[in-house]
CHARMM-style PDB file with segment names, atoms N, HN, CA, C and O in Angstrom:
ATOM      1  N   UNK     1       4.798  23.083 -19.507  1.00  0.00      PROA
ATOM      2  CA  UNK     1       3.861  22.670 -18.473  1.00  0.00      PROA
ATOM      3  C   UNK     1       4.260  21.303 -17.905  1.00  0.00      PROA
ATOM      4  O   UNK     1       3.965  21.084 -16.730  1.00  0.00      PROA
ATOM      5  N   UNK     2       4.794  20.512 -18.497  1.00  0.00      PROA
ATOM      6  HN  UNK     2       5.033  20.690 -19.451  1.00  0.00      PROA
ATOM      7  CA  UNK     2       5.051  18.972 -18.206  1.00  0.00      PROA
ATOM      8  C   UNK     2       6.631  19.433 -17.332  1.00  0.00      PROA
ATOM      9  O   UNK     2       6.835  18.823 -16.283  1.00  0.00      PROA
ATOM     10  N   UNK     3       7.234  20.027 -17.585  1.00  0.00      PROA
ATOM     11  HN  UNK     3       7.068  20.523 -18.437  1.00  0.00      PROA
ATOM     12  CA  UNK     3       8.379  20.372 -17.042  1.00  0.00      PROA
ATOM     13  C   UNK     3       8.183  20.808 -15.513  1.00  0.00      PROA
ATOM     14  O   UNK     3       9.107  20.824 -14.700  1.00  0.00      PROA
ATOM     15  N   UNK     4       6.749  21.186 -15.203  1.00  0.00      PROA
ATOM     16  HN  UNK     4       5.998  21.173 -15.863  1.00  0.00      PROA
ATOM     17  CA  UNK     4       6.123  21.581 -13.829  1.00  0.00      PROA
ATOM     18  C   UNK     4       5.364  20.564 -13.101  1.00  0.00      PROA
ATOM     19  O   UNK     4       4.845  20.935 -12.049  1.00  0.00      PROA
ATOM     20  N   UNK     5       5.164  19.042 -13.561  1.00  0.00      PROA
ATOM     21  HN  UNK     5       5.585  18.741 -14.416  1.00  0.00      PROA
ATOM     22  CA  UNK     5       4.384  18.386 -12.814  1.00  0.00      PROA
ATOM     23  C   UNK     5       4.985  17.247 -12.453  1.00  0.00      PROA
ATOM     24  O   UNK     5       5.853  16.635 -13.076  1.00  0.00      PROA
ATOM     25  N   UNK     6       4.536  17.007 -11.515  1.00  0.00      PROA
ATOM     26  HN  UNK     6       3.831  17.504 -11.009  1.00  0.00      PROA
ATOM     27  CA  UNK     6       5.254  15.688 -10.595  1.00  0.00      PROA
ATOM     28  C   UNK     6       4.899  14.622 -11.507  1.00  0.00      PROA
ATOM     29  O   UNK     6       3.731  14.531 -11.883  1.00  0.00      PROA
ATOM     30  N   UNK     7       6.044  13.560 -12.021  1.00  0.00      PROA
ATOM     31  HN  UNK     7       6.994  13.634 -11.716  1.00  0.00      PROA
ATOM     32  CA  UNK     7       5.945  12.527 -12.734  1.00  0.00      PROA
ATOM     33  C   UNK     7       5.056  11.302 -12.041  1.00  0.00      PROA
ATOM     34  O   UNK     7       4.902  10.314 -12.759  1.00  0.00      PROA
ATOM     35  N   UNK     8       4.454  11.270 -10.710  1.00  0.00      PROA
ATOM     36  HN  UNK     8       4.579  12.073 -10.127  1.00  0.00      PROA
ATOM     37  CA  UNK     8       3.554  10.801 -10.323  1.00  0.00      PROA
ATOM     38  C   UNK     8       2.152  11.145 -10.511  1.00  0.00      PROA
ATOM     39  O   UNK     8       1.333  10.519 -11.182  1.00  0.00      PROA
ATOM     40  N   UNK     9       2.010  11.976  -9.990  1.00  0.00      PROA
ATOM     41  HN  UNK     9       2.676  12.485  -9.444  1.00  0.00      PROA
ATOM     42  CA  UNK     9       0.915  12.203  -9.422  1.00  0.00      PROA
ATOM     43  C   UNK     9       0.230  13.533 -10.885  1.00  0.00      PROA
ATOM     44  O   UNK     9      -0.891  13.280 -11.326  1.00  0.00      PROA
ATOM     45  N   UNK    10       0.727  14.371 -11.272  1.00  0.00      PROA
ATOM     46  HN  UNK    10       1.638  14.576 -10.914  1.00  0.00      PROA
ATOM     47  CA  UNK    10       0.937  15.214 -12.100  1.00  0.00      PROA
ATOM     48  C   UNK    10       0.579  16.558 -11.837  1.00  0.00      PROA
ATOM     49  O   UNK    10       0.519  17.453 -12.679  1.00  0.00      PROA
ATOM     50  N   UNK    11       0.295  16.674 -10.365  1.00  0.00      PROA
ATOM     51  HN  UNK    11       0.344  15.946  -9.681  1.00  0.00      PROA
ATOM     52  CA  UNK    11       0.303  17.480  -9.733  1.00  0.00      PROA
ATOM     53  C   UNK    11       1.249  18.876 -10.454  1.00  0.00      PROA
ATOM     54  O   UNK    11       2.170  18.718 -11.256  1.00  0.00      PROA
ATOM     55  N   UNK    12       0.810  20.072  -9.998  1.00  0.00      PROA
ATOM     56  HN  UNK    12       0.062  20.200  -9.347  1.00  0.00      PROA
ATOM     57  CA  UNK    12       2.409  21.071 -10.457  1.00  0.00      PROA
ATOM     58  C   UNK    12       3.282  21.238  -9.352  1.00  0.00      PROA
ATOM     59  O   UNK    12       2.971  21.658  -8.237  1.00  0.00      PROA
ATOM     60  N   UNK    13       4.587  20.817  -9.816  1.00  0.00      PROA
ATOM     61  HN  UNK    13       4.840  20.477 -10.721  1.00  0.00      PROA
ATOM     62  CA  UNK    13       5.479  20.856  -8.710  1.00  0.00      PROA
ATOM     63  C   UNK    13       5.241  22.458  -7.745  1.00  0.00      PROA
ATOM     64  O   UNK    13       5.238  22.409  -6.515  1.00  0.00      PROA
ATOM     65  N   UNK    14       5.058  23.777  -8.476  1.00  0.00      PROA
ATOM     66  HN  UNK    14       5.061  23.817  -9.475  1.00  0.00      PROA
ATOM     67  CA  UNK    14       5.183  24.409  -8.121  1.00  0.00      PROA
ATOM     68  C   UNK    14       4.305  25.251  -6.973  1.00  0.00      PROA
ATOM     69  O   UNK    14       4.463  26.302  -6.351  1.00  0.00      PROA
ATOM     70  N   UNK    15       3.198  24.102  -7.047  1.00  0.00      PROA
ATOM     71  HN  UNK    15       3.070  23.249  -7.552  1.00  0.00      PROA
ATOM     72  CA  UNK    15       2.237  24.313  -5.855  1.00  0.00      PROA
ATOM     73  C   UNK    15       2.580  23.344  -5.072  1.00  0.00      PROA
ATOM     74  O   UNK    15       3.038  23.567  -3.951  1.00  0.00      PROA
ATOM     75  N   UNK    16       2.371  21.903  -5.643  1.00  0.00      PROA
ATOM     76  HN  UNK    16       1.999  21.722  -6.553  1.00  0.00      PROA
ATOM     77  CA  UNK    16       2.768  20.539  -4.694  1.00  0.00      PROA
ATOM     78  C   UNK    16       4.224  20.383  -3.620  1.00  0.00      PROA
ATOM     79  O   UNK    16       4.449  19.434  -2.869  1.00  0.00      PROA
ATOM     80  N   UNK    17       4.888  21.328  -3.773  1.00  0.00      PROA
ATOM     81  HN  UNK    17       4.706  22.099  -4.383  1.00  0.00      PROA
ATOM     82  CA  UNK    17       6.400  21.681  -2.995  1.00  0.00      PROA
ATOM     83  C   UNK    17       6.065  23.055  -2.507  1.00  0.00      PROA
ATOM     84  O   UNK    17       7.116  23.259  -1.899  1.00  0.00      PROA
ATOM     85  N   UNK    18       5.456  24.004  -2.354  1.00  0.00      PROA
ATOM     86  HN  UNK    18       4.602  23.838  -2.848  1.00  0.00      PROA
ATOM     87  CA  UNK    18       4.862  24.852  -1.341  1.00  0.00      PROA
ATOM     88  C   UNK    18       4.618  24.387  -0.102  1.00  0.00      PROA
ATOM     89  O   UNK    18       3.677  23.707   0.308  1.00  0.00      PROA
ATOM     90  N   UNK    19       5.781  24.922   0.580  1.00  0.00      PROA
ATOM     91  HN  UNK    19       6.545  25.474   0.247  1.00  0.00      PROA
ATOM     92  CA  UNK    19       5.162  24.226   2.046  1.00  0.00      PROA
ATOM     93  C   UNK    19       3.673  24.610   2.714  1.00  0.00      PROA
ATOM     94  O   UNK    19       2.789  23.935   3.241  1.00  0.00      PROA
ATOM     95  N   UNK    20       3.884  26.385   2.354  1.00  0.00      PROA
ATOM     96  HN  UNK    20       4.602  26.934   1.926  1.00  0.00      PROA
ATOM     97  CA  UNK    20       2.354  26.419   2.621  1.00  0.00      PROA
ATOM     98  C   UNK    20       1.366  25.433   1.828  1.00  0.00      PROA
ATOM     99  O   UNK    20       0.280  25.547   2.395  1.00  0.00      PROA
ATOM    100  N   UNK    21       1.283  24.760   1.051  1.00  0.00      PROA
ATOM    101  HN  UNK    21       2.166  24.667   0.591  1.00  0.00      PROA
ATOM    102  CA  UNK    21       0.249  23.789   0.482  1.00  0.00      PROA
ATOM    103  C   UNK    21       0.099  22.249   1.488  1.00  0.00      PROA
ATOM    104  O   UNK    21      -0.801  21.448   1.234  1.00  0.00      PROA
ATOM    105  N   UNK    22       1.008  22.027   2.510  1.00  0.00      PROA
ATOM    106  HN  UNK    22       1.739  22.678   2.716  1.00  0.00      PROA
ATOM    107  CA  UNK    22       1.011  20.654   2.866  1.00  0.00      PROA
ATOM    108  C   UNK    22      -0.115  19.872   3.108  1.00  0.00      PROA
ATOM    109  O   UNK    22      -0.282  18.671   2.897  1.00  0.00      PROA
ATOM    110  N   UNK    23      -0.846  20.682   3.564  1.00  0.00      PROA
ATOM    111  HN  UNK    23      -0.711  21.657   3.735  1.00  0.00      PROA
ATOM    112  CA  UNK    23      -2.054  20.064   4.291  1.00  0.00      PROA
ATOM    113  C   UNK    23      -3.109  20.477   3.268  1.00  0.00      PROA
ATOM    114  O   UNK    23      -4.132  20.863   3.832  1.00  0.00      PROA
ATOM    115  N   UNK    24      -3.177  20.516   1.861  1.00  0.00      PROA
ATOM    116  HN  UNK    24      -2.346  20.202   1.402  1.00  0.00      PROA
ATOM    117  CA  UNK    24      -4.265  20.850   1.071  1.00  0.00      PROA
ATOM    118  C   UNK    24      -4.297  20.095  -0.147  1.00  0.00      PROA
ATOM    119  O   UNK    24      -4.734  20.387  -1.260  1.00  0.00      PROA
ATOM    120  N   UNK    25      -3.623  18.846   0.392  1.00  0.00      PROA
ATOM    121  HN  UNK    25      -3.267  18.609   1.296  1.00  0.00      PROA
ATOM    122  CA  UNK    25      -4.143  17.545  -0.441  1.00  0.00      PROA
ATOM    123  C   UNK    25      -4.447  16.470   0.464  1.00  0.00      PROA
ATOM    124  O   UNK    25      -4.045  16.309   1.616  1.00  0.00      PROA
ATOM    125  N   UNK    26      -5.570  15.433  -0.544  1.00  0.00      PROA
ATOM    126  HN  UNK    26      -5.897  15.564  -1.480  1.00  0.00      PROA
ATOM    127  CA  UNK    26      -5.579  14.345   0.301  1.00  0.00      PROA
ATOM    128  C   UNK    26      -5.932  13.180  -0.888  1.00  0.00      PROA
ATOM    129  O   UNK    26      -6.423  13.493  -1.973  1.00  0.00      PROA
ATOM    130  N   UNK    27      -5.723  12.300  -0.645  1.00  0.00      PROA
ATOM    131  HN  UNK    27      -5.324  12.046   0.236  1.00  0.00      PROA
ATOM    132  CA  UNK    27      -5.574  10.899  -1.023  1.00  0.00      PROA
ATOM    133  C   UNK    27      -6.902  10.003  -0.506  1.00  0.00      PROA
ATOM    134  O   UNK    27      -7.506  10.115   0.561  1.00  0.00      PROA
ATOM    135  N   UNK    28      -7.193   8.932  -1.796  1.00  0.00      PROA
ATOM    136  HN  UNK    28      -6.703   8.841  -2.662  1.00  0.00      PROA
ATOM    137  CA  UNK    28      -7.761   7.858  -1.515  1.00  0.00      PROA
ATOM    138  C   UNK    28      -7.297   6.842  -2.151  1.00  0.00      PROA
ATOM    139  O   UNK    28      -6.800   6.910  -3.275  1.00  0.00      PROA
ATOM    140  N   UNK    29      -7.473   5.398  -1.208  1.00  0.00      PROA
ATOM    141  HN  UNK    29      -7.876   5.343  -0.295  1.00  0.00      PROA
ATOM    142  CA  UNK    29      -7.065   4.112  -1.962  1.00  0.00      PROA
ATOM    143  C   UNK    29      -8.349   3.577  -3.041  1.00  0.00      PROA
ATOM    144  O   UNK    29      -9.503   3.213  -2.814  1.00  0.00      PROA
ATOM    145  N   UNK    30      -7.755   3.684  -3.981  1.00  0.00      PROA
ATOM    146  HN  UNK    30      -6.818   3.979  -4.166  1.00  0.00      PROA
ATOM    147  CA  UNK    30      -9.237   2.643  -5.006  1.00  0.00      PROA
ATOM    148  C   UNK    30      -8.669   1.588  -5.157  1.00  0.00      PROA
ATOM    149  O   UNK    30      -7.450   1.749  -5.105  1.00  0.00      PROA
ATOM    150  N   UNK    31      -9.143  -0.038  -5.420  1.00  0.00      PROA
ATOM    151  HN  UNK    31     -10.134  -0.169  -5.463  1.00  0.00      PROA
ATOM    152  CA  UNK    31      -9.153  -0.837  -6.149  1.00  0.00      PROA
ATOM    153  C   UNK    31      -9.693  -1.219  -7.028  1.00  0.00      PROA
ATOM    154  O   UNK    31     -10.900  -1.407  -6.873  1.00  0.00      PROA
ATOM    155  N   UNK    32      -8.953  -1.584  -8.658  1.00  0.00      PROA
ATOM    156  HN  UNK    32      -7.973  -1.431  -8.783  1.00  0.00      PROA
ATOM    157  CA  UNK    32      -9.608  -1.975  -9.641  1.00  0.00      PROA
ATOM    158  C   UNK    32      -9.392  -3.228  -9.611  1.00  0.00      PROA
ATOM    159  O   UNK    32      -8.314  -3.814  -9.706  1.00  0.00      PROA
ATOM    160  N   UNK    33     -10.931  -3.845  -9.412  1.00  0.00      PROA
ATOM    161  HN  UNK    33     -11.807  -3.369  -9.335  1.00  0.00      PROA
ATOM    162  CA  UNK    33     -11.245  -5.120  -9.309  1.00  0.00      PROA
ATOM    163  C   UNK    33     -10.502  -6.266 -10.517  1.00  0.00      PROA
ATOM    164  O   UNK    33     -10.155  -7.445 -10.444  1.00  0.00      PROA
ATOM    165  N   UNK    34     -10.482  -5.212 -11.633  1.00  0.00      PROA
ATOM    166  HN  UNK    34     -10.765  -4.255 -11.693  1.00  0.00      PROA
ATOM    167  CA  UNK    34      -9.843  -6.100 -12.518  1.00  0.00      PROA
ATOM    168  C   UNK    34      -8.215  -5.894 -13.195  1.00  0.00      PROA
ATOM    169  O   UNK    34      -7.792  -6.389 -14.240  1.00  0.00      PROA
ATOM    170  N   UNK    35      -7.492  -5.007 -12.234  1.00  0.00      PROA
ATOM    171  HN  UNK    35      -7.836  -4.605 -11.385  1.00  0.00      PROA
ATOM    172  CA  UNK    35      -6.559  -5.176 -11.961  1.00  0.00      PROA
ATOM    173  C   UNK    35      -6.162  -6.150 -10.970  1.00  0.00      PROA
ATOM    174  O   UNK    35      -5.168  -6.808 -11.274  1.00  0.00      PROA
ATOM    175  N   UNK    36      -6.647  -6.372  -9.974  1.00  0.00      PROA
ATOM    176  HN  UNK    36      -7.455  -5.837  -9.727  1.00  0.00      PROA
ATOM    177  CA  UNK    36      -6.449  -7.388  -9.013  1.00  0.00      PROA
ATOM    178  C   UNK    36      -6.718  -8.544  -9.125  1.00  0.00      PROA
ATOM    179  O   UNK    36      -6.214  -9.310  -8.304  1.00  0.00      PROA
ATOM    180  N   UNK    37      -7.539  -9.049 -10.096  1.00  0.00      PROA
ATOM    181  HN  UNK    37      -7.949  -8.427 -10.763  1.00  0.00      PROA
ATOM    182  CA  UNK    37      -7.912  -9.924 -10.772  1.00  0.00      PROA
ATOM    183  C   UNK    37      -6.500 -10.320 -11.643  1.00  0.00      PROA
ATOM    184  O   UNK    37      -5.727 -11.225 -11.326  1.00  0.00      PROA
ATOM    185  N   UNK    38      -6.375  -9.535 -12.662  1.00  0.00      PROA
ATOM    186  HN  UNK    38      -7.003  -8.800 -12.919  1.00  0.00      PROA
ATOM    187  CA  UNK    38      -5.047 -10.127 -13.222  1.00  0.00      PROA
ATOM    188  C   UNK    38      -3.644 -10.004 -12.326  1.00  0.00      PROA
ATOM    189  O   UNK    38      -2.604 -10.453 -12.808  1.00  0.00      PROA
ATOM    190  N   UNK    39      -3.646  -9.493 -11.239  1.00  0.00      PROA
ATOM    191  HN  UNK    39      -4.491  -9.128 -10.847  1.00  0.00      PROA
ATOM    192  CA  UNK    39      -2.167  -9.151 -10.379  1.00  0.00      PROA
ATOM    193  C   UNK    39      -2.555 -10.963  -9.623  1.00  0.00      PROA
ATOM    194  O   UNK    39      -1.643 -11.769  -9.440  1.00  0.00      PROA
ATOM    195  N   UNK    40      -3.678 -11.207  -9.371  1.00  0.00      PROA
ATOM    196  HN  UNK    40      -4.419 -10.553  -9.520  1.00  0.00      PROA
ATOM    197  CA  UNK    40      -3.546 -12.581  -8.499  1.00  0.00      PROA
ATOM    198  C   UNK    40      -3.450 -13.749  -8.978  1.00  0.00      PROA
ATOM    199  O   UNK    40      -3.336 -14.781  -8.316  1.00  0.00      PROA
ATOM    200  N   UNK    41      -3.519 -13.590 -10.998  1.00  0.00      PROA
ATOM    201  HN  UNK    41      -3.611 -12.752 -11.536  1.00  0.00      PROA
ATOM    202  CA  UNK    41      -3.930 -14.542 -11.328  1.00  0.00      PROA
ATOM    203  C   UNK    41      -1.962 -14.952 -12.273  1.00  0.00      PROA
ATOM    204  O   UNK    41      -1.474 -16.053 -12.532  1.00  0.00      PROA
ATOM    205  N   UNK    42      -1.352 -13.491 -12.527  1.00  0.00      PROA
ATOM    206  HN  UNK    42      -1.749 -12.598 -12.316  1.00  0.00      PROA
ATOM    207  CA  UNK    42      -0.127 -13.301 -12.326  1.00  0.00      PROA
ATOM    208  C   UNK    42       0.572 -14.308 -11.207  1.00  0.00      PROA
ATOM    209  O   UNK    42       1.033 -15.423 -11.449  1.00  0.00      PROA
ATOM    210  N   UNK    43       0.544 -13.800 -10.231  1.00  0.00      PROA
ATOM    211  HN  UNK    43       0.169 -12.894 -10.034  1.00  0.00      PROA
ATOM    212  CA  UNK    43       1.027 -14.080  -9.279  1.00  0.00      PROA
ATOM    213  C   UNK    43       1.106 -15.677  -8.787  1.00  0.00      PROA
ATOM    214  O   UNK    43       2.013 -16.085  -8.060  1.00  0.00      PROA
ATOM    215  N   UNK    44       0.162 -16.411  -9.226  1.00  0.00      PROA
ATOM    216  HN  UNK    44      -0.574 -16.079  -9.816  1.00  0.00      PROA
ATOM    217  CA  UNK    44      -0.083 -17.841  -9.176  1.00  0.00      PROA
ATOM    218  C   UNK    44       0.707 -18.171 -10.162  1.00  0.00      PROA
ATOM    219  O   UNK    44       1.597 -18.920  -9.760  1.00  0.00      PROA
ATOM    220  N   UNK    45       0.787 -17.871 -11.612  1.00  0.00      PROA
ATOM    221  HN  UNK    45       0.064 -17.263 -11.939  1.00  0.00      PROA
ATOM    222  CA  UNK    45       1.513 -18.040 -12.192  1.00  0.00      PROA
ATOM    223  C   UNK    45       3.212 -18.125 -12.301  1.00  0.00      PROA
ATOM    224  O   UNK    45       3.867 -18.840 -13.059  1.00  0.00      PROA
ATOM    225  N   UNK    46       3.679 -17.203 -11.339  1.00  0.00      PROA
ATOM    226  HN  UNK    46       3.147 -16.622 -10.723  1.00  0.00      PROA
ATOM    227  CA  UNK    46       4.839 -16.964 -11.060  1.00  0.00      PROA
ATOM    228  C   UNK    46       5.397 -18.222  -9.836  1.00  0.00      PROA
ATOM    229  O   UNK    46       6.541 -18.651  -9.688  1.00  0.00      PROA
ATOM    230  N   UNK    47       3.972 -18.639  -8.973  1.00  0.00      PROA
ATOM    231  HN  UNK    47       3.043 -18.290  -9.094  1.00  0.00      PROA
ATOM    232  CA  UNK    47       4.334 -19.495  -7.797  1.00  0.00      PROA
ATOM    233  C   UNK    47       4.214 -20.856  -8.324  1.00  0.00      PROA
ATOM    234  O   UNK    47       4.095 -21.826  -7.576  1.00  0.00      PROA
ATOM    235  N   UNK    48       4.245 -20.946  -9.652  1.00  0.00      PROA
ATOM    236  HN  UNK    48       4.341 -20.157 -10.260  1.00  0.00      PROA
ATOM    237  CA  UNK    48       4.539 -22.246  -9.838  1.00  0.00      PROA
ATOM    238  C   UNK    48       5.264 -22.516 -10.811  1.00  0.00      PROA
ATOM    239  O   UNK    48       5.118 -23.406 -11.649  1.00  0.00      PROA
ATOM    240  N   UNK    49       6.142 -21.669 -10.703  1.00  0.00      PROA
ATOM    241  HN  UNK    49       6.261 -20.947 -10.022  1.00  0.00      PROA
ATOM    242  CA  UNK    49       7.452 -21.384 -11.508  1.00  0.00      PROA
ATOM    243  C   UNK    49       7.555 -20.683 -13.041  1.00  0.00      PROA
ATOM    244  O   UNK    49       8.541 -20.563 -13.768  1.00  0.00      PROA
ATOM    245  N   UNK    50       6.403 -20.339 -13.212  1.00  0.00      PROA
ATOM    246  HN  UNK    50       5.602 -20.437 -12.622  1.00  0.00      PROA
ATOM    247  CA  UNK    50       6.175 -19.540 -14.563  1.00  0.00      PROA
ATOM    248  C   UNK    50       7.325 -18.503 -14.814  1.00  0.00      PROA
ATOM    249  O   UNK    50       8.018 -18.198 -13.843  1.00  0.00      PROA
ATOM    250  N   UNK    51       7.604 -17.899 -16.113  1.00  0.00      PROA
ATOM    251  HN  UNK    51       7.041 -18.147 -16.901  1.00  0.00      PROA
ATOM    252  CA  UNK    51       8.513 -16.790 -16.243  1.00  0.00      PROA
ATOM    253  C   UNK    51       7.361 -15.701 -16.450  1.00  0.00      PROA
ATOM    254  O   UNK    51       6.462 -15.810 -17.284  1.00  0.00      PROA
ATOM    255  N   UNK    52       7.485 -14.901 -15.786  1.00  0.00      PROA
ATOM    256  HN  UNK    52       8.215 -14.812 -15.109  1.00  0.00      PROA
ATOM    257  CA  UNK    52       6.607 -13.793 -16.309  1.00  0.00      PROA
ATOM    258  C   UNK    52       7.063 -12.683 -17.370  1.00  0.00      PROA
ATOM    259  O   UNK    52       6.270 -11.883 -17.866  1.00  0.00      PROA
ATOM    260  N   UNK    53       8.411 -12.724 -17.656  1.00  0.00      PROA
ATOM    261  HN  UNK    53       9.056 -13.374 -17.253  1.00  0.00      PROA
ATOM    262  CA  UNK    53       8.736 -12.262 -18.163  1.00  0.00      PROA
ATOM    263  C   UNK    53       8.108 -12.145 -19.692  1.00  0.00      PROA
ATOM    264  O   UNK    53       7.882 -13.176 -20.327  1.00  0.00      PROA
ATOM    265  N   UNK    54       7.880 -11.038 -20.164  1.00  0.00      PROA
ATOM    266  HN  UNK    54       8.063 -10.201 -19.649  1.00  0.00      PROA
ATOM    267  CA  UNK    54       6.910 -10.855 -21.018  1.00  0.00      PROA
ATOM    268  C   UNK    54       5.490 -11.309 -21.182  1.00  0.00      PROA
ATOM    269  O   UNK    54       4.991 -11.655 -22.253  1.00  0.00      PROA
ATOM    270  N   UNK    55       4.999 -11.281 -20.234  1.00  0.00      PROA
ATOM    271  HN  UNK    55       5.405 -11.000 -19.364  1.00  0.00      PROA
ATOM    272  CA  UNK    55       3.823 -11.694 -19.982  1.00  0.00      PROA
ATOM    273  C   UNK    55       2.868 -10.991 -20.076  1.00  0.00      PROA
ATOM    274  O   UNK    55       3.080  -9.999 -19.377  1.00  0.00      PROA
ATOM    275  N   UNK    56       1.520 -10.909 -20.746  1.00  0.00      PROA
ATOM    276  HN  UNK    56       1.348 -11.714 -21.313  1.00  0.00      PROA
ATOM    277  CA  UNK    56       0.545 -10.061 -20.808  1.00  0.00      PROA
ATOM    278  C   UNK    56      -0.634 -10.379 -19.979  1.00  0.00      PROA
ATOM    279  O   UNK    56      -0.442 -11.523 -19.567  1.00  0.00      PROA
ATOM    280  N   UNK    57      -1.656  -9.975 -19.571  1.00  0.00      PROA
ATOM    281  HN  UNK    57      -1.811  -9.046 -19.905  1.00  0.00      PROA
ATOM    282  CA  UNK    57      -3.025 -10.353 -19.237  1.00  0.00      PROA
ATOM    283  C   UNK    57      -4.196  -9.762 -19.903  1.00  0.00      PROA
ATOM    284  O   UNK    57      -4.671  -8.627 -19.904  1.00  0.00      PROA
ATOM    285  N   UNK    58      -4.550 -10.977 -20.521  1.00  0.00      PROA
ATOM    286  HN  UNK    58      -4.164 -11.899 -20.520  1.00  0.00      PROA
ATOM    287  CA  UNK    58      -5.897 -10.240 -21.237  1.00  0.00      PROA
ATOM    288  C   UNK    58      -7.092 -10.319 -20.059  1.00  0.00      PROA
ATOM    289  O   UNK    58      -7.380 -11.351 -19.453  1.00  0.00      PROA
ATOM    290  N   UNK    59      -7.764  -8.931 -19.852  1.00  0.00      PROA
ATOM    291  HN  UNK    59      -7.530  -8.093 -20.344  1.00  0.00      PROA
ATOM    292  CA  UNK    59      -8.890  -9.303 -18.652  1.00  0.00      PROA
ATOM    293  C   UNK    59     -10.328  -9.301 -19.764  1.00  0.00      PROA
ATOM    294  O   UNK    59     -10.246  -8.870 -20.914  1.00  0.00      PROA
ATOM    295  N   UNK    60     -11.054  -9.619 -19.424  1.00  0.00      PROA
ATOM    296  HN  UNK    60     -11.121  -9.969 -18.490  1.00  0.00      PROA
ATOM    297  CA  UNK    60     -12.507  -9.365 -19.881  1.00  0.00      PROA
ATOM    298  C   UNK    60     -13.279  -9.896 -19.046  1.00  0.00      PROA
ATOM    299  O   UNK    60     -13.085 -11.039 -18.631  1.00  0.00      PROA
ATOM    300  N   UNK    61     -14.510  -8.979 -18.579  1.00  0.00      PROA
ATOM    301  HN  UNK    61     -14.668  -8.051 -18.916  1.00  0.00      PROA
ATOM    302  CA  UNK    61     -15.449  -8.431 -17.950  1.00  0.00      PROA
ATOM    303  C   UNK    61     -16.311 -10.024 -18.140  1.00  0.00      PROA
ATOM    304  O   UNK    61     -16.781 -10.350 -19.230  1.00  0.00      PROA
ATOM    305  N   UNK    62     -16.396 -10.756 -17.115  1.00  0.00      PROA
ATOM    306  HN  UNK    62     -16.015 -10.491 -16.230  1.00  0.00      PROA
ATOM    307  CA  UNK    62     -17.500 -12.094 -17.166  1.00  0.00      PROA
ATOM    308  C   UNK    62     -19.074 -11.731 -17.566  1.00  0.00      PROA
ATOM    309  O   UNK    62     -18.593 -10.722 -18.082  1.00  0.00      PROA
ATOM    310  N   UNK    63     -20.482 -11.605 -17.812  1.00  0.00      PROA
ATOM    311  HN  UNK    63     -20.872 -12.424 -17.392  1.00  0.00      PROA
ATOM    312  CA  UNK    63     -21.420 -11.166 -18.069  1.00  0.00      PROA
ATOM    313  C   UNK    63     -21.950 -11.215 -19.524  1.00  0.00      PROA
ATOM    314  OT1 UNK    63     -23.035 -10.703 -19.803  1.00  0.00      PROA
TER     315      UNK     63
END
């Protein structure tokens, strides 16, 4: 079964490459607030010369 699904999405290749299927998916953008939270707080880090290299982010929920 894993041998049939798109390493993205996990879709089965064998429907998802049907041309007749093109138009019988659709997509939405989500943001996880606390992914973006650690991608910006990353990212500052890096602009002031940090190595990110091996770098983790611990997030936790403020409240």
């Amino acid at each position: 079964m894993e041998a049939d699904s798109c390493p993205d999405c996990g879709q089965p290749w064998s429907e998802a490459t049907d041309p007749a299927n093109e138009f019988d998916y659709q997509a939405e953008l989500l943001r996880c607030h606390a992914c973006t939270t650690g991608a910006k707080t990353a990212g500052r880090y890096r602009d002031q010369g940090g190595d990110a290299r091996g770098l983790h982010i611990n997030i936790t929920r403020r409240g």
